[in-house]
C-alpha positions as CSV (number, residue, x, y, z in Angstrom):
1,X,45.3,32.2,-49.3
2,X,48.8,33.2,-49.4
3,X,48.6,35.3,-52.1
4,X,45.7,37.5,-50.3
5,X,48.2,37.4,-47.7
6,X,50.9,38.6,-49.4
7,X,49.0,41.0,-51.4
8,X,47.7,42.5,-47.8
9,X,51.4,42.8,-46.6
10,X,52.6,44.6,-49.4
11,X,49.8,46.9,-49.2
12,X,50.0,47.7,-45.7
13,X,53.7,47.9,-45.2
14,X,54.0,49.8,-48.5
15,X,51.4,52.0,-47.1
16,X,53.7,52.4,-44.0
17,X,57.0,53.0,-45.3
18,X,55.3,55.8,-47.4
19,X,53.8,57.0,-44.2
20,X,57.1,56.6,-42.5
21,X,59.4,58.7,-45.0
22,X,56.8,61.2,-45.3
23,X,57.0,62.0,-42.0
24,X,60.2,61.2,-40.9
25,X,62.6,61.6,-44.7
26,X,64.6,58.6,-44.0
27,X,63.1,55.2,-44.4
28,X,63.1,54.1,-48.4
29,X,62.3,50.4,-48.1
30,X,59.2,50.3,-50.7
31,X,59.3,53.7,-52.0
32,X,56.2,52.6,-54.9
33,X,54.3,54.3,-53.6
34,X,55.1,57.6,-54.7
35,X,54.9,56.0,-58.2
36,X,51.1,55.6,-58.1
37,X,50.0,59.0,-56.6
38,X,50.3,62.5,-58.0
39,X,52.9,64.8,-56.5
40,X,51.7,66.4,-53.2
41,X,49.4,63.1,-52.6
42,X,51.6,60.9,-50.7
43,X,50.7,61.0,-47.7
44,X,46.9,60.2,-48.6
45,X,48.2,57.6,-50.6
46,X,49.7,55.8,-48.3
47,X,46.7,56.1,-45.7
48,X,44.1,54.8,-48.2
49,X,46.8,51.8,-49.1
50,X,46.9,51.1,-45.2
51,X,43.2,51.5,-45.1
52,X,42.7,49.2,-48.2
53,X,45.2,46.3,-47.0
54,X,43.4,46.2,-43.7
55,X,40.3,45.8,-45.6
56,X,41.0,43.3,-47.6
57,X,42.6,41.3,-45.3
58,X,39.8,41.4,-43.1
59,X,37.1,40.6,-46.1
60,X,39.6,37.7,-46.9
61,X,39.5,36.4,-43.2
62,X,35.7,36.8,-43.3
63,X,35.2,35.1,-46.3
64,X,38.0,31.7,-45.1
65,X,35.6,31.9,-42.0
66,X,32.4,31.6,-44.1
67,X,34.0,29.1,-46.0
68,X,35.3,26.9,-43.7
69,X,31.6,26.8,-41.2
């Protein structure tokens, strides 16, 4: 569970930060993401890696729901 946790944060704040200097040029804290898209892509990037941390975290939460009932 903590590694689907972690893997969600990383996502998401990655996602974030990329967002975040994107828009505003001054925050660097996990700059990977401009590793993973092509040049001009950032932005979208980052949106579908905040889209896709949120998802698996809630498919995660469903499935430790399911499992648990």
């Amino acid at each position: 569970m903590t590694g689907l946790l972690s893997f969600v944060l990383v996502l998401v704040l990655g996602g974030g930060s990329g967002l975040l200097h994107e828009w505003l040029g001054w925050i660097h804290f996990m700059g990977f993401v401009r590793f993973l898209v092509p040049d001009g892509y950032e932005i979208y990037g980052s949106v579908v890696m905040v889209a896709l941390g949120v998802a698996v975290g809630a498919a995660g939460d469903s499935l430790t729901r399911r499992a648990r009932t």
